[in-house]
Backbone as a chain_set.jsonl record, in Angstrom:
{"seq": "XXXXXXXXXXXXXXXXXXXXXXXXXXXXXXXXXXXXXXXXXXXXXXXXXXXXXXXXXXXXXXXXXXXXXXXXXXXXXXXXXXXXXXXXXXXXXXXX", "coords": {"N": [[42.926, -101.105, 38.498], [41.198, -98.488, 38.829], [38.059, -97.765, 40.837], [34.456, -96.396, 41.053], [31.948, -94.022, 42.425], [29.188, -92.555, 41.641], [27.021, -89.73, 42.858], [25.127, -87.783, 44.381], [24.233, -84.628, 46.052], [21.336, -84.82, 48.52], [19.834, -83.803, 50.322], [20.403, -81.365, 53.042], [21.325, -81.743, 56.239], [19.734, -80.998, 59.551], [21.953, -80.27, 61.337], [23.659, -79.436, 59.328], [25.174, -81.396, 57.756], [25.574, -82.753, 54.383], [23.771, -84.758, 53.309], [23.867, -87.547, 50.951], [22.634, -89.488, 47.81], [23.568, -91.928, 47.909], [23.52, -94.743, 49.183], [23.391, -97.46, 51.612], [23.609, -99.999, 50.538], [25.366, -99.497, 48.001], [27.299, -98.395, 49.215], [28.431, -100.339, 51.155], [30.432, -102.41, 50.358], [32.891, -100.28, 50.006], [36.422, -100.375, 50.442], [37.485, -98.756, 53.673], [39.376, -97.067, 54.004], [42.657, -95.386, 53.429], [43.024, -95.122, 50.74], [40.278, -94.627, 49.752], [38.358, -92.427, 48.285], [36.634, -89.103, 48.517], [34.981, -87.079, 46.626], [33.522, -83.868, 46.329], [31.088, -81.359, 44.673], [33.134, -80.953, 42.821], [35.32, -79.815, 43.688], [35.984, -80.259, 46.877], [37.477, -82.22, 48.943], [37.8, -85.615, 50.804], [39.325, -87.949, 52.952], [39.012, -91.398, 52.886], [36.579, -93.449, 54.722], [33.896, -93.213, 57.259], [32.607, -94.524, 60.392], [29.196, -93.9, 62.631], [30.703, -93.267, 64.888], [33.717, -92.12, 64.912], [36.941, -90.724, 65.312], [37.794, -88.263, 64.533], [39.466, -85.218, 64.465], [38.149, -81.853, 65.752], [36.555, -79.486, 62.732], [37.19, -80.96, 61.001], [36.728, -82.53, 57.706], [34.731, -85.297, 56.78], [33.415, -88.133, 55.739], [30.847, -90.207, 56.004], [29.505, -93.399, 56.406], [27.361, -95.152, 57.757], [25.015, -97.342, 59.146], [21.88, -97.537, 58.683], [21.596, -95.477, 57.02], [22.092, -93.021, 53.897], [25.109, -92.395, 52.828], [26.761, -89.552, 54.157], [28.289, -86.289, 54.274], [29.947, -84.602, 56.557], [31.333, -82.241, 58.883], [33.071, -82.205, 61.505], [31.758, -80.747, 64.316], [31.032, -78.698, 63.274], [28.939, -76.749, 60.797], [29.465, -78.296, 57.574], [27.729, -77.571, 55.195], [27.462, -74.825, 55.462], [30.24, -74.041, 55.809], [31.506, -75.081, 53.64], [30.432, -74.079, 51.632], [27.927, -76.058, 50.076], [25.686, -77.1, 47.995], [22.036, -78.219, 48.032], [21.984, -80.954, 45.037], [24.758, -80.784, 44.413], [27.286, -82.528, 42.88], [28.979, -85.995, 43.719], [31.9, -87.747, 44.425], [32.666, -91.162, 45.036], [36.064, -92.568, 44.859], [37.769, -95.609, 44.863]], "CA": [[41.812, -100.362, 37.943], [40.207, -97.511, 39.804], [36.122, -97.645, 40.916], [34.027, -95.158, 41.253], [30.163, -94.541, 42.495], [28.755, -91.1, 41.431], [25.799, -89.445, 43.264], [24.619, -86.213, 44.545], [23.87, -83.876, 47.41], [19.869, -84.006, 48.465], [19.712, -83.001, 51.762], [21.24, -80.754, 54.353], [20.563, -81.856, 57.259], [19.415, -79.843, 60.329], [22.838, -79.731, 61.931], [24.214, -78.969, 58.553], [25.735, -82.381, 57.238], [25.511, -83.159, 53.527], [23.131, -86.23, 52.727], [23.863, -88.438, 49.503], [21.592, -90.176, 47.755], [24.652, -93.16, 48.017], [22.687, -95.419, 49.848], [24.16, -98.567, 52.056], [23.94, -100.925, 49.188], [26.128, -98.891, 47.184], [28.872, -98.1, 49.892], [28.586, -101.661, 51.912], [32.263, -103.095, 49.96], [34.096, -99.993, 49.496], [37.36, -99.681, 52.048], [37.417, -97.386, 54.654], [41.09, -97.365, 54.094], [42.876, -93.991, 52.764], [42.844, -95.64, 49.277], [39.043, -93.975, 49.119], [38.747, -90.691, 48.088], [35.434, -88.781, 48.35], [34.596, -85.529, 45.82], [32.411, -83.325, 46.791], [31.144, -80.836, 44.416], [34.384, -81.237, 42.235], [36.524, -79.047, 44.519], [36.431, -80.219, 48.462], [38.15, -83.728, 49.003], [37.967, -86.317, 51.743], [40.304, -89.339, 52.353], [38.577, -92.004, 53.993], [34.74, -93.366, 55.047], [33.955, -93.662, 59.231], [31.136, -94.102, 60.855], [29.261, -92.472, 63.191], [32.084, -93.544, 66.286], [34.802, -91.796, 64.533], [37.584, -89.679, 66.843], [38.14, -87.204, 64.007], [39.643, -83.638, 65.292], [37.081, -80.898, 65.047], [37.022, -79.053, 61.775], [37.741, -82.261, 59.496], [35.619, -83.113, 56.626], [34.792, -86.332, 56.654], [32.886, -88.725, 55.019], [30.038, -91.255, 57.326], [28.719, -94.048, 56.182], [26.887, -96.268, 59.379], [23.469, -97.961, 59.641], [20.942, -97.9, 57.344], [21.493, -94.469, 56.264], [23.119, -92.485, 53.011], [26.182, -91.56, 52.977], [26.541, -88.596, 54.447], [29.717, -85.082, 54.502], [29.751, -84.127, 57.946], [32.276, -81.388, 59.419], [33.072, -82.001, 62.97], [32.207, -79.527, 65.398], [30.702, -77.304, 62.534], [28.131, -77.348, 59.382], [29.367, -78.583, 56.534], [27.169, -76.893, 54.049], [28.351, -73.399, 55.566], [31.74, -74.196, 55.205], [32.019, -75.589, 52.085], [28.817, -73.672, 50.035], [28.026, -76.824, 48.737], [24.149, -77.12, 48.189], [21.375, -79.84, 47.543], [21.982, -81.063, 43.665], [25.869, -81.083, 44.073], [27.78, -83.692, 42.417], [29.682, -86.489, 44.594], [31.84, -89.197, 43.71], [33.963, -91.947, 45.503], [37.038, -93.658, 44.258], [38.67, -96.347, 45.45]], "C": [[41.022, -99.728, 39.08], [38.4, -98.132, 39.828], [35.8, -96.732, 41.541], [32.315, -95.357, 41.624], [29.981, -92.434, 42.579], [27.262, -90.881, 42.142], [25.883, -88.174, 43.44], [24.562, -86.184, 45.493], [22.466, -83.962, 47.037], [19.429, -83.42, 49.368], [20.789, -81.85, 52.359], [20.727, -80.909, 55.432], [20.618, -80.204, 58.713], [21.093, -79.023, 61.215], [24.02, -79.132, 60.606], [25.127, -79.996, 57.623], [25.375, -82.379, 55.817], [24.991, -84.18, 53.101], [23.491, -86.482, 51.342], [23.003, -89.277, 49.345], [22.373, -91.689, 47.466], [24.112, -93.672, 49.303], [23.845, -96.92, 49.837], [24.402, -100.039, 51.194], [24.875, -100.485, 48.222], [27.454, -98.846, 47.732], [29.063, -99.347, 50.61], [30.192, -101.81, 51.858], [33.155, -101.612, 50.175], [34.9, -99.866, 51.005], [37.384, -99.086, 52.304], [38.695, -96.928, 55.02], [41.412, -95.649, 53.217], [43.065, -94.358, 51.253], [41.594, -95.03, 48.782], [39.271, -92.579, 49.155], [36.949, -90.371, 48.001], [35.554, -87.264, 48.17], [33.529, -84.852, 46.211], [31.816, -81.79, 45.954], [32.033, -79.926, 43.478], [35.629, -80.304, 43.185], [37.006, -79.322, 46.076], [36.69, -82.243, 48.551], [37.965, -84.649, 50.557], [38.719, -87.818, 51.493], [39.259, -90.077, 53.582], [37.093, -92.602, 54.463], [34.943, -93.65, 56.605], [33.06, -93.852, 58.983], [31.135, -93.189, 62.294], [29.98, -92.453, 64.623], [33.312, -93.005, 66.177], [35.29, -91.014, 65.5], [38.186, -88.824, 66.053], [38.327, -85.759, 65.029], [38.199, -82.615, 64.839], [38.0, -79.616, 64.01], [37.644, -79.46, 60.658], [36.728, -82.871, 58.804], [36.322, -84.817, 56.488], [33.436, -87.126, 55.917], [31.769, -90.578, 55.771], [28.704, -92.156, 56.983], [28.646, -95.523, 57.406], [25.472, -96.366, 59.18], [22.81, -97.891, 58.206], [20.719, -96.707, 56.222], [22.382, -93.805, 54.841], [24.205, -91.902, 53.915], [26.222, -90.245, 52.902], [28.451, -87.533, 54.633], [29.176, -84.792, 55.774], [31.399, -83.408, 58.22], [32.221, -81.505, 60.471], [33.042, -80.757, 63.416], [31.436, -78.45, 64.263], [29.633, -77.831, 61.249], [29.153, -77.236, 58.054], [28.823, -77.815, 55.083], [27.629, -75.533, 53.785], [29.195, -73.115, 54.986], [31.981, -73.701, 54.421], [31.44, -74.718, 50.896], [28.777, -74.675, 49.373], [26.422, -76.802, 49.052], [23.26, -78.288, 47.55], [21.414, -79.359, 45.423], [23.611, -80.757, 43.611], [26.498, -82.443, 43.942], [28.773, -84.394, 43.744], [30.361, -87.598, 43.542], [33.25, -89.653, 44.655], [34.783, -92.726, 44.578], [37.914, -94.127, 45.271], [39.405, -96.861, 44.683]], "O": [[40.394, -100.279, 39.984], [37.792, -98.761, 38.962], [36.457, -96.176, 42.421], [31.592, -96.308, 41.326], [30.457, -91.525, 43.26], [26.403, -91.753, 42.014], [26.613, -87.447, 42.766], [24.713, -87.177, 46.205], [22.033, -83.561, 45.957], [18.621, -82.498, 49.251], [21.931, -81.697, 51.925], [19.698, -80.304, 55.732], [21.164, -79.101, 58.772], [21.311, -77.856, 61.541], [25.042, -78.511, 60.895], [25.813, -79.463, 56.75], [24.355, -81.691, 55.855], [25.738, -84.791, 52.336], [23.395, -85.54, 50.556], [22.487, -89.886, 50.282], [21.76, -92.543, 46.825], [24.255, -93.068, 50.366], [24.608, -97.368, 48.981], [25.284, -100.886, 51.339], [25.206, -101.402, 47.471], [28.493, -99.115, 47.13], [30.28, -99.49, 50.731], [31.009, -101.535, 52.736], [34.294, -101.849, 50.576], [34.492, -99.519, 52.113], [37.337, -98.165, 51.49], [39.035, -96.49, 56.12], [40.585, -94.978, 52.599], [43.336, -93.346, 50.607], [41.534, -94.812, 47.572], [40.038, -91.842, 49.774], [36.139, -91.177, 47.544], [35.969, -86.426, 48.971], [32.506, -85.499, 46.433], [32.106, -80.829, 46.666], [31.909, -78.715, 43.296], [36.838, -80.461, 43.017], [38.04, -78.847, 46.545], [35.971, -83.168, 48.176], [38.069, -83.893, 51.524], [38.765, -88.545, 50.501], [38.869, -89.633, 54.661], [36.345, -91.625, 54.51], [35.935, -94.195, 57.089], [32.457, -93.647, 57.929], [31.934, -92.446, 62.865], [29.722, -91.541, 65.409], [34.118, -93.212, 67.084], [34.594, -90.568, 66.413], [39.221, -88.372, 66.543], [37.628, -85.373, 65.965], [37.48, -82.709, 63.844], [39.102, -79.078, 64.124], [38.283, -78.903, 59.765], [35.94, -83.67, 59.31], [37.422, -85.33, 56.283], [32.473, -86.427, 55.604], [32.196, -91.729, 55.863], [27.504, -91.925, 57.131], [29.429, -96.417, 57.73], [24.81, -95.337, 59.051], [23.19, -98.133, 57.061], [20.108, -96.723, 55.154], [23.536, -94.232, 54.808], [24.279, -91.319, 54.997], [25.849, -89.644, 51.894], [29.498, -88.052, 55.02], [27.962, -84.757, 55.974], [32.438, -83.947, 57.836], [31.232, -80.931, 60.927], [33.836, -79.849, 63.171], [31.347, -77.282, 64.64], [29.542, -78.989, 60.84], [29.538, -76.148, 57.625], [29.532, -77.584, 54.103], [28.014, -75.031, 52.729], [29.314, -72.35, 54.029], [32.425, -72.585, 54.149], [31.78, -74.642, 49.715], [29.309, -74.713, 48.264], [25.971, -76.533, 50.165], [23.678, -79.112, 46.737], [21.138, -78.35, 44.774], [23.872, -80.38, 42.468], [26.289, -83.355, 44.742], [29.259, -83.671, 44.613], [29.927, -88.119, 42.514], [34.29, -89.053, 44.926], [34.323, -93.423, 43.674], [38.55, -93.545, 46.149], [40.311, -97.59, 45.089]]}, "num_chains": 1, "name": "protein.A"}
């Protein structure tokens, strides 16, 4: 049986990352294993959660949940929001 945790886009941050309002109580358990999947706006996909030590290539959407903060879309090397056009009040959702 699949699980799932639905939230939203509320931020953009200054360098252009994607804030969720998926807060560290929410993402704590799930694996950081390619078994997670993270939606973004129903069309842009990520496999995977890091944090913020990851050795992703630049130009890979990824998905960064570390410390005390929401889970956050971050594009190495580039903004995110640009990219993608995704904007605050877009839908998110992980499955593992």
């Amino acid at each position: 049986m699949s699980r799932r945790i639905q939230g939203k886009i509320v931020e953009v941050s200054s360098n252009g990352d994607l804030v969720t309002d998926i807060v560290p109580m929410a993402w704590k358990d799930i694996p950081r294993s390619t078994d997670t999947r993270v939606l973004v706006d129903q069309e842009h996909e990520t496999v995977g959660i890091f944090g913020n030590d990851h050795q992703q290539p630049a130009m890979t959407l990824i998905a960064i949940a570390d410390g005390e903060q929401p889970l956050r879309l971050h594009l190495v090397d580039d903004s995110a929001a640009m990219m993608l056009g995704v904007r605050v009040g877009a839908a998110v959702e992980i499955r593992w």
